[in-house]
Structures are given as C-alpha cells and as structure tokens.
mmCIF file as gemmi writes it, N, C-alpha and C atoms, coordinates in Angstrom:
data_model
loop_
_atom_site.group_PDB
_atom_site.id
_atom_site.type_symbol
_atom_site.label_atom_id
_atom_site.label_alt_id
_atom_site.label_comp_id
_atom_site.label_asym_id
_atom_site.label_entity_id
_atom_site.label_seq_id
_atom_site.pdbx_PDB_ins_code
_atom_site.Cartn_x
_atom_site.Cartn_y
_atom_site.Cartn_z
_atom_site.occupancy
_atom_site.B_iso_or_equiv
_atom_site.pdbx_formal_charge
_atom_site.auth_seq_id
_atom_site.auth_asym_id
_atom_site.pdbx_PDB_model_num
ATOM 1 N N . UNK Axp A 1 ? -45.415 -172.043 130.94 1 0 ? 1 A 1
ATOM 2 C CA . UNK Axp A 1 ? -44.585 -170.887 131.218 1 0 ? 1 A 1
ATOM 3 C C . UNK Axp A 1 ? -43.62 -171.253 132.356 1 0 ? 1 A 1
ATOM 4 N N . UNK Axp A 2 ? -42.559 -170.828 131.927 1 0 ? 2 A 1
ATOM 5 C CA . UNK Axp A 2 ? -41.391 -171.499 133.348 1 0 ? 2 A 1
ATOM 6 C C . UNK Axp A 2 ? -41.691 -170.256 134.28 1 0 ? 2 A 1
ATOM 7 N N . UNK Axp A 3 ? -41.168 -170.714 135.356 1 0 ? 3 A 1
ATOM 8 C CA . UNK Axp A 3 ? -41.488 -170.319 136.937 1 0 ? 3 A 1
ATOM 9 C C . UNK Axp A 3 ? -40.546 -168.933 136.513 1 0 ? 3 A 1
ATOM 10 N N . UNK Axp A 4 ? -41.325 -167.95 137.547 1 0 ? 4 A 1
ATOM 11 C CA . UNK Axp A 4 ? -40.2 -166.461 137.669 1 0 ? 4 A 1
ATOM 12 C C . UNK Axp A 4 ? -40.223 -165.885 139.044 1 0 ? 4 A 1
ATOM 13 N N . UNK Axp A 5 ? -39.162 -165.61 139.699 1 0 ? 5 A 1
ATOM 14 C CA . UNK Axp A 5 ? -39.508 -164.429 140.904 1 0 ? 5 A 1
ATOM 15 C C . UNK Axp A 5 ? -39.852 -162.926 140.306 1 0 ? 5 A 1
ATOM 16 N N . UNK Axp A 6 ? -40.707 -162.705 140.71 1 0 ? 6 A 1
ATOM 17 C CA . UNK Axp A 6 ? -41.615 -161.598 141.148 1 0 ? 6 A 1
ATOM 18 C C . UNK Axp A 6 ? -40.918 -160.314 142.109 1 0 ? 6 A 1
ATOM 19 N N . UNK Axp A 7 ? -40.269 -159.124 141.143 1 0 ? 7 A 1
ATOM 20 C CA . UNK Axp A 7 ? -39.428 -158.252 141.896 1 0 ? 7 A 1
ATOM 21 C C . UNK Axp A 7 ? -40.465 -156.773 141.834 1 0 ? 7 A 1
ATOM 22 N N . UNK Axp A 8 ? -40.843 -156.195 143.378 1 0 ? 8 A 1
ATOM 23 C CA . UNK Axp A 8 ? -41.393 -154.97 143.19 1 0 ? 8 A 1
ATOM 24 C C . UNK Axp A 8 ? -40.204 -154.072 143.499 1 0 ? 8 A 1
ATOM 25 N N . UNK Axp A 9 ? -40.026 -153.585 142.705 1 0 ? 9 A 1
ATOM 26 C CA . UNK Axp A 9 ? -38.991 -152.137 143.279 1 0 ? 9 A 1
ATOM 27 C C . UNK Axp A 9 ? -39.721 -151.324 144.297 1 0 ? 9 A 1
ATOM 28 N N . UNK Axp A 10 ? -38.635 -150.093 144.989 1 0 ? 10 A 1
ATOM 29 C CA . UNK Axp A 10 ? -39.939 -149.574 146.187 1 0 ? 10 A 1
ATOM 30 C C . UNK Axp A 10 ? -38.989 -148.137 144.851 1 0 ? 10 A 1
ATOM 31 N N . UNK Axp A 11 ? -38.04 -147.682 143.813 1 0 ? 11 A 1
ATOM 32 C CA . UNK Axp A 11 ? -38.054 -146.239 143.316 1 0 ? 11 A 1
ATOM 33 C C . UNK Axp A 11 ? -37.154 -146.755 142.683 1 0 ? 11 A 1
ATOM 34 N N . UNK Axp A 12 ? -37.291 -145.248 141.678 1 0 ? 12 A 1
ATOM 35 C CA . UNK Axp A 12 ? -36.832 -145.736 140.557 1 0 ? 12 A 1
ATOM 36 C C . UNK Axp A 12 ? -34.951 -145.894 140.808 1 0 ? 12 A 1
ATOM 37 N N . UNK Axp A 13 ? -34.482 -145.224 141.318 1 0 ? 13 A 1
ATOM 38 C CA . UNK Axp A 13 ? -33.053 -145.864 141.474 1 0 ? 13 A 1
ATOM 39 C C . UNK Axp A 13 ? -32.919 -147.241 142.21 1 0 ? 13 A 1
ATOM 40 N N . UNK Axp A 14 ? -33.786 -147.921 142.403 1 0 ? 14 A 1
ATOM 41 C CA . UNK Axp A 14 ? -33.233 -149.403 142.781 1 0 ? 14 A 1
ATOM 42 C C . UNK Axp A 14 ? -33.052 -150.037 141.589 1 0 ? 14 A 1
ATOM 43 N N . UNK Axp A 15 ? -34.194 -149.695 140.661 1 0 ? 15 A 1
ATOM 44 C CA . UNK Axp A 15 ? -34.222 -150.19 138.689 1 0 ? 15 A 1
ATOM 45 C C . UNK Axp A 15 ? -32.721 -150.944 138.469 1 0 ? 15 A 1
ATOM 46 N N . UNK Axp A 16 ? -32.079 -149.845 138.46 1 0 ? 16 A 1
ATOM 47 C CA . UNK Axp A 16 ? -30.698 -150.285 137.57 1 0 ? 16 A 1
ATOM 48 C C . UNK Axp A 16 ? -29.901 -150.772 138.515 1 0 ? 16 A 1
ATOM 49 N N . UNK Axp A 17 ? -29.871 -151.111 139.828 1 0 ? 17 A 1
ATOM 50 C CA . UNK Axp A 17 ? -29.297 -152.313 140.794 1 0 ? 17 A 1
ATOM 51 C C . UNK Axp A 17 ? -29.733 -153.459 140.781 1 0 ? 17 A 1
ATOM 52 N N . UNK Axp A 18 ? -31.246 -154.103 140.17 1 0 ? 18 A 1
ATOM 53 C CA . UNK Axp A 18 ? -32.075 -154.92 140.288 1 0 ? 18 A 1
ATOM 54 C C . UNK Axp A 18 ? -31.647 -155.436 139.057 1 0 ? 18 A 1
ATOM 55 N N . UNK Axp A 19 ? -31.583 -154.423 137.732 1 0 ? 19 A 1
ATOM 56 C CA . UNK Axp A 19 ? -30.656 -155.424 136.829 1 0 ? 19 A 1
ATOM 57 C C . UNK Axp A 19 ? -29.682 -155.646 136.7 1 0 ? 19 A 1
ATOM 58 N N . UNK Axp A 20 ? -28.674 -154.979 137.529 1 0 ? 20 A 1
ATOM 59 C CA . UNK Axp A 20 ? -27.089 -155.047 137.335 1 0 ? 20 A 1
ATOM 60 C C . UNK Axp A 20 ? -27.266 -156.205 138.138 1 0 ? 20 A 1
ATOM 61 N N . UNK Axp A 21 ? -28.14 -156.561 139.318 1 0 ? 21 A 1
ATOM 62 C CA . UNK Axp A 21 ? -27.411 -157.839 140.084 1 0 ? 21 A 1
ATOM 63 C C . UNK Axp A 21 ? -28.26 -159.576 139.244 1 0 ? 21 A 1
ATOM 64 N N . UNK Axp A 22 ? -29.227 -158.955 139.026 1 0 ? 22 A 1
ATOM 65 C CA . UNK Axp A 22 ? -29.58 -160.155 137.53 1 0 ? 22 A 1
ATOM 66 C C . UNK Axp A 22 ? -28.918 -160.258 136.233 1 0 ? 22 A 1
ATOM 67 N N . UNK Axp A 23 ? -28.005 -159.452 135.76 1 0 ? 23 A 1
ATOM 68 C CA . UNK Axp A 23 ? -27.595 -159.846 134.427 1 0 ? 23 A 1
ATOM 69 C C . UNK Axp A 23 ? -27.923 -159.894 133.41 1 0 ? 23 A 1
ATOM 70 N N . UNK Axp A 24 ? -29.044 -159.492 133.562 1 0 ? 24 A 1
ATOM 71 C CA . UNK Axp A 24 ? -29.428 -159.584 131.902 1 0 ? 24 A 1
ATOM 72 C C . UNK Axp A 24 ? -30.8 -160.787 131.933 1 0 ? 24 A 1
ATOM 73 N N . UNK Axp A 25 ? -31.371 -161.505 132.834 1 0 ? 25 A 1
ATOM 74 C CA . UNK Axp A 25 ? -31.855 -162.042 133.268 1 0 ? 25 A 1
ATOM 75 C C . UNK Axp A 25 ? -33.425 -161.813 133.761 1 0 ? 25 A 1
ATOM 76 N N . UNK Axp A 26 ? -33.432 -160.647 133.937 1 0 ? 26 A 1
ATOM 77 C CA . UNK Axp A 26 ? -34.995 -159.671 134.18 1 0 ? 26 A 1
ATOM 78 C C . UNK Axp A 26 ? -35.214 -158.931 133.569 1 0 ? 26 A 1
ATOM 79 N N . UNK Axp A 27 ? -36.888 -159.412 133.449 1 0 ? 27 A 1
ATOM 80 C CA . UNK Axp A 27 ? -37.655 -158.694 132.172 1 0 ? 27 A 1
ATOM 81 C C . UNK Axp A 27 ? -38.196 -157.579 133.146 1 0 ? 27 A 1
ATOM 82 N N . UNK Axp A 28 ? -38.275 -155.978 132.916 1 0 ? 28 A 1
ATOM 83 C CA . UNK Axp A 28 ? -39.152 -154.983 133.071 1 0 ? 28 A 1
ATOM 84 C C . UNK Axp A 28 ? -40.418 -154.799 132.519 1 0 ? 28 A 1
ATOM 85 N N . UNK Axp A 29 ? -41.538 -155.181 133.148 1 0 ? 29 A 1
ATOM 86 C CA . UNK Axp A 29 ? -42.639 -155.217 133.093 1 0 ? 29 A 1
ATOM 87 C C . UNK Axp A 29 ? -43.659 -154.235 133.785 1 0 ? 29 A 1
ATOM 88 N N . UNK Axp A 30 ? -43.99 -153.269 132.65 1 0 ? 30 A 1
ATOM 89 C CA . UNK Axp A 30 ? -44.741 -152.25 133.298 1 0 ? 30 A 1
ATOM 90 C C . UNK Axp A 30 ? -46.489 -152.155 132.719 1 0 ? 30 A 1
ATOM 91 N N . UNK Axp A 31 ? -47.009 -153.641 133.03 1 0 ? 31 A 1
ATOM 92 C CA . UNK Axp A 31 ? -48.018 -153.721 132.573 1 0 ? 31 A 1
ATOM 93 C C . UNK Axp A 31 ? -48.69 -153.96 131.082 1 0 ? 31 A 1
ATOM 94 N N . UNK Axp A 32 ? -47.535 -153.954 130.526 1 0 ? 32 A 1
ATOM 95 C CA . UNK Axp A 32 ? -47.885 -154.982 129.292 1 0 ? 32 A 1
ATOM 96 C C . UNK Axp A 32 ? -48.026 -155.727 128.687 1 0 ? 32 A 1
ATOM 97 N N . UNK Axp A 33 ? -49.666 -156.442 128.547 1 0 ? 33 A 1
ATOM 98 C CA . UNK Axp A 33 ? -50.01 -157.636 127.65 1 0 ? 33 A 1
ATOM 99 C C . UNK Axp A 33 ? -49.302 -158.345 126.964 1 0 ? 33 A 1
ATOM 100 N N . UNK Axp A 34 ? -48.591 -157.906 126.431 1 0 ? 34 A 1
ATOM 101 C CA . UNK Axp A 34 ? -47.629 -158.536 125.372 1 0 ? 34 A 1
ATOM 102 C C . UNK Axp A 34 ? -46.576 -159.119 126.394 1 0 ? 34 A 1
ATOM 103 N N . UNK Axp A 35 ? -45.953 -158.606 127.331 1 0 ? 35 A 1
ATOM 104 C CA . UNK Axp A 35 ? -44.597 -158.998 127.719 1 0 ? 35 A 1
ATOM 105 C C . UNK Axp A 35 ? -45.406 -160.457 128.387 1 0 ? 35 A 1
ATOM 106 N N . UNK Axp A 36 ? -46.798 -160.853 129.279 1 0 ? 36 A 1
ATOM 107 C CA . UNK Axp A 36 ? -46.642 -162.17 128.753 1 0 ? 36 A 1
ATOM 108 C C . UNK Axp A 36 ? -47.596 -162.881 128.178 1 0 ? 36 A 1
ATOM 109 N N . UNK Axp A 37 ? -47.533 -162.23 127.272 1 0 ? 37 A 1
ATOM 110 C CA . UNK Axp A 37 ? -48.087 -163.407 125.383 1 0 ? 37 A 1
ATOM 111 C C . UNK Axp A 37 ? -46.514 -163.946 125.384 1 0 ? 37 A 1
ATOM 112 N N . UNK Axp A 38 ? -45.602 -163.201 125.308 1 0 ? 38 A 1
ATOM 113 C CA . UNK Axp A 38 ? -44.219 -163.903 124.817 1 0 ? 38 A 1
ATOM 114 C C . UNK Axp A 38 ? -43.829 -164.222 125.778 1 0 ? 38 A 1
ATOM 115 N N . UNK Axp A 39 ? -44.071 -164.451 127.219 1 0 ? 39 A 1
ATOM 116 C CA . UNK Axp A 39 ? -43.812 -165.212 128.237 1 0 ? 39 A 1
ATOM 117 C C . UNK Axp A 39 ? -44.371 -166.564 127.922 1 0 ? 39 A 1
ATOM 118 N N . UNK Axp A 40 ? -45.728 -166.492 128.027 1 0 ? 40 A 1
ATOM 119 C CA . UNK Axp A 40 ? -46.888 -167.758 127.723 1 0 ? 40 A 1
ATOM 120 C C . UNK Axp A 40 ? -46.303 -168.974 126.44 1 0 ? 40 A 1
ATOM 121 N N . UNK Axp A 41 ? -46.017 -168.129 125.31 1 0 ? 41 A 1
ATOM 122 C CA . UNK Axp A 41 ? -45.342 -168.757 124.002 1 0 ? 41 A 1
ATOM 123 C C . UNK Axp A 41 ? -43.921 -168.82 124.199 1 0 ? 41 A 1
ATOM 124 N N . UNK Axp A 42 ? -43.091 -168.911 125.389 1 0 ? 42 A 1
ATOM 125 C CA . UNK Axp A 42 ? -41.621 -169.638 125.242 1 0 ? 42 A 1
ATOM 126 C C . UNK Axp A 42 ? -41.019 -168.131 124.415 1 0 ? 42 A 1
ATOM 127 N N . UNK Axp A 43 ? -41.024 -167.157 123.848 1 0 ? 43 A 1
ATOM 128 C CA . UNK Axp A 43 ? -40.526 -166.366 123.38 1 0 ? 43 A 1
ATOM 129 C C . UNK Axp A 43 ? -39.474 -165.826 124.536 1 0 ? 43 A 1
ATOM 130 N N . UNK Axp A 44 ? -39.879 -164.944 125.851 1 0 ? 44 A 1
ATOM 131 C CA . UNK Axp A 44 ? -39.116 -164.649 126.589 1 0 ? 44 A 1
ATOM 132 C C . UNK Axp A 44 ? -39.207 -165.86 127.973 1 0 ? 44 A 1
ATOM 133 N N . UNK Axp A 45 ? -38.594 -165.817 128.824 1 0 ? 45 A 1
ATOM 134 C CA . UNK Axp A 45 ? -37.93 -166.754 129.533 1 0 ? 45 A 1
ATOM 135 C C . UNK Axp A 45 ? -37.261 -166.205 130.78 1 0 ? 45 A 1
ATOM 136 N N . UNK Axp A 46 ? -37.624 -165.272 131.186 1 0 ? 46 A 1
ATOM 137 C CA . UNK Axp A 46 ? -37.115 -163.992 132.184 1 0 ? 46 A 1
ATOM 138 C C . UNK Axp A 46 ? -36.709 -165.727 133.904 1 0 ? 46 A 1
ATOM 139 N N . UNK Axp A 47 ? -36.191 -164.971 134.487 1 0 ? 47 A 1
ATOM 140 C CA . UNK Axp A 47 ? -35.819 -165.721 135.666 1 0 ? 47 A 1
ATOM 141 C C . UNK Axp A 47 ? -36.37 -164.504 136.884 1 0 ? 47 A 1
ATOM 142 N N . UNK Axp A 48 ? -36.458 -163.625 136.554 1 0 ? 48 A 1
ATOM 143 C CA . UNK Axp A 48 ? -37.311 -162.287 137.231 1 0 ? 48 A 1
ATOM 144 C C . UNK Axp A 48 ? -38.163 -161.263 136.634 1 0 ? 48 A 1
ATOM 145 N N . UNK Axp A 49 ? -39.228 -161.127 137.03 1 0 ? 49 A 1
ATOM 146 C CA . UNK Axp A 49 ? -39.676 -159.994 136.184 1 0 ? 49 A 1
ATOM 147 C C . UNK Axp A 49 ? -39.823 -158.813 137.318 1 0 ? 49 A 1
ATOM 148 N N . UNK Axp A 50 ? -39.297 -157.561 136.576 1 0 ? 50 A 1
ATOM 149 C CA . UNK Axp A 50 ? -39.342 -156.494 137.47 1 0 ? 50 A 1
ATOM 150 C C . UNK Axp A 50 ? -40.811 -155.443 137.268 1 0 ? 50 A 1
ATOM 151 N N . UNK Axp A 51 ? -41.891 -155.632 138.091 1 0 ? 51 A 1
ATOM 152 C CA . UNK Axp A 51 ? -42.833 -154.997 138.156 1 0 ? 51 A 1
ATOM 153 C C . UNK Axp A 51 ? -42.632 -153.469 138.317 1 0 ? 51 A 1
ATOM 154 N N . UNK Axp A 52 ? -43.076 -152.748 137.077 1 0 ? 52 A 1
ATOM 155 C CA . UNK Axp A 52 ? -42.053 -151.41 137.73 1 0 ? 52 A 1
ATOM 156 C C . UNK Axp A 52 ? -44.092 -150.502 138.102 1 0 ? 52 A 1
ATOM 157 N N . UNK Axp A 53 ? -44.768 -151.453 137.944 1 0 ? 53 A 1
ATOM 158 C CA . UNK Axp A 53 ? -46.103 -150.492 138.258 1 0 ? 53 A 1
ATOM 159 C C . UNK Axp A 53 ? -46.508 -149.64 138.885 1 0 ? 53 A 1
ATOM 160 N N . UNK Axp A 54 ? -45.595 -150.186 140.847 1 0 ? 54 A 1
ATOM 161 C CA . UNK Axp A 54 ? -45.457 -149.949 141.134 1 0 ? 54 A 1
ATOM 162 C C . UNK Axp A 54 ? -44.271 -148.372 142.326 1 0 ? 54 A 1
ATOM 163 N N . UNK Axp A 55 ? -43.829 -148.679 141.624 1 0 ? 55 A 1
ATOM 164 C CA . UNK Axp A 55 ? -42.822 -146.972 141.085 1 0 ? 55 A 1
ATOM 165 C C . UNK Axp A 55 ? -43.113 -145.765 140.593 1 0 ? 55 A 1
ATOM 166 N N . UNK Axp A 56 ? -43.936 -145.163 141.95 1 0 ? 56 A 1
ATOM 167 C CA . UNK Axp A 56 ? -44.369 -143.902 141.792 1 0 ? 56 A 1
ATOM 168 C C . UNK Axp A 56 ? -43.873 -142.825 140.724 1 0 ? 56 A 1
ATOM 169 N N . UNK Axp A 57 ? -42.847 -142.534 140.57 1 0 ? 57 A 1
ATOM 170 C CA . UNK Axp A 57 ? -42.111 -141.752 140.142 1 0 ? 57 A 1
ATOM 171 C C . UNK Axp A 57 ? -41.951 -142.07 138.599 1 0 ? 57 A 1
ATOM 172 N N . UNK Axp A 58 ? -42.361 -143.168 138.2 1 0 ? 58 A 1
ATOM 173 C CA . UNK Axp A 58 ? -42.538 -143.469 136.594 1 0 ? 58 A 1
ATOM 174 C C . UNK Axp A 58 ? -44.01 -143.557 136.149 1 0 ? 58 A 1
ATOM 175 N N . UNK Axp A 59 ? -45.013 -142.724 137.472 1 0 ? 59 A 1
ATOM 176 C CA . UNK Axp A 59 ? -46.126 -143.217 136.413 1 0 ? 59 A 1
ATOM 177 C C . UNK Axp A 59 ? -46.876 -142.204 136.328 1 0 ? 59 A 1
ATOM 178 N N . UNK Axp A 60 ? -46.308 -141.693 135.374 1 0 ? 60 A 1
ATOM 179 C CA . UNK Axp A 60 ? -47.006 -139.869 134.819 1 0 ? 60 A 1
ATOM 180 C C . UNK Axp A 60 ? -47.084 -140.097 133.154 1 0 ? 60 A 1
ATOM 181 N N . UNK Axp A 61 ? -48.098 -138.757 132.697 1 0 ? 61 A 1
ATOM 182 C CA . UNK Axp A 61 ? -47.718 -138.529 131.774 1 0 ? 61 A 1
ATOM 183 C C . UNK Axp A 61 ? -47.706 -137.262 131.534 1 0 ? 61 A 1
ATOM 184 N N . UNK Axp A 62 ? -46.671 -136.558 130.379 1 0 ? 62 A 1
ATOM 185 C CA . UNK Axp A 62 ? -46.743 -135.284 130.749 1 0 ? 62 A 1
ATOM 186 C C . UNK Axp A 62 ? -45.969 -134.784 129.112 1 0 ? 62 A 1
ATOM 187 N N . UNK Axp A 63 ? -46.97 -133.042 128.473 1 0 ? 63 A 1
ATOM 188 C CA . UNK Axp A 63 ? -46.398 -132.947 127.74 1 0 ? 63 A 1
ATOM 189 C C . UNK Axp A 63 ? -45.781 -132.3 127.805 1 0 ? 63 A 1
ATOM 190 N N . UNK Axp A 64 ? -44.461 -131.714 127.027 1 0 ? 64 A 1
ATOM 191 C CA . UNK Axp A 64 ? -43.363 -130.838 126.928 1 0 ? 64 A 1
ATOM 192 C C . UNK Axp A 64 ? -43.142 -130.481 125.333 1 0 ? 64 A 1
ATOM 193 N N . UNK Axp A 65 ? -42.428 -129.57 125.237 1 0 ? 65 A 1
ATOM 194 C CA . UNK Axp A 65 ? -42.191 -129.04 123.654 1 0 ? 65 A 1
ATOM 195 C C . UNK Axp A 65 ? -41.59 -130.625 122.845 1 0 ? 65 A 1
ATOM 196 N N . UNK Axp A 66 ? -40.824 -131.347 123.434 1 0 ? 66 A 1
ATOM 197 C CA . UNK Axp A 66 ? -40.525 -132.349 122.778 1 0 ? 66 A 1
ATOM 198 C C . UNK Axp A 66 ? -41.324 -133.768 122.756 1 0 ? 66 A 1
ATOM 199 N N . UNK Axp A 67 ? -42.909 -133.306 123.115 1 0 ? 67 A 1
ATOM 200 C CA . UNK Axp A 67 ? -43.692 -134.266 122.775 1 0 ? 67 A 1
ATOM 201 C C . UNK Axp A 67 ? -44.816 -134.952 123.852 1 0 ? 67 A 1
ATOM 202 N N . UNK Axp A 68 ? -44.716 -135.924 123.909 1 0 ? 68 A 1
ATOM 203 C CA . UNK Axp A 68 ? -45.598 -136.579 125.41 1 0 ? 68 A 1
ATOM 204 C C . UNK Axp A 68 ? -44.971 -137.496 125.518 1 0 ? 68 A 1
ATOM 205 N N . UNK Axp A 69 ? -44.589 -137.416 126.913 1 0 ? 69 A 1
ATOM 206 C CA . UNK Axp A 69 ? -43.88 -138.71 127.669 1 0 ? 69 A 1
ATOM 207 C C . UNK Axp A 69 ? -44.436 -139.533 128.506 1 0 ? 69 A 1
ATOM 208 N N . UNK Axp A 70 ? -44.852 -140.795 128.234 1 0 ? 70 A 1
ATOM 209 C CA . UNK Axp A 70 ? -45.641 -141.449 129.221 1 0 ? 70 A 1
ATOM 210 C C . UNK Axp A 70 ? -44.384 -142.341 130.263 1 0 ? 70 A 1
C-alpha cells in the first residue's frame, strides 16, 4: 500500500477546504472496510485520507419523513 498523510478535520466546514486544497487527491474515509481493501489492492491510491470519524457534527443518525439519514 503506498504511503498516505493522515488528515483529521476538527468540523465539518473544514471538509470542503481540505479537498479543494488536495485536488482531487483525498480519499474521505469515514470508517469503511472497504475504502482500505481497495487501498490494500492498488485500486485507490489516495495521497491523503480524510478521517471524517472524527467530526462531531456528521455522526448521527436520524429519521425524518424522507427516510433515515446516517
């Protein structure tokens, strides 16, 4: 697996500064297995991965008439 920096956001509006100043370049990773199986297998190739686990403010779940939003 090639080398990655390791980005914790401290909320959710830093998100979309963290990828505007990577490019297209960082993977958002909010705890899913899969994101690295396809790290491990050469599939993705991120140069940052953005840990968003940490980002209070995204980690609810909650239902509403239009469904459940995790």
């Amino acid at each position: 697996m090639k080398e990655f920096q390791y980005i914790y956001p401290k909320n959710s509006q830093s998100v979309p500064l963290i990828l505007g100043e990577y490019n297209g370049k960082a993977l958002l990773y909010a705890g899913g297995t899969d994101a690295l199986a396809r790290m491990k297998e050469g599939i993705n190739r991120p140069e940052q991965v953005v840990n968003l686990k940490a980002v209070e403010e995204l980690n609810y779940i909650k239902e509403d008439s239009d469904g459940l939003n995790i």
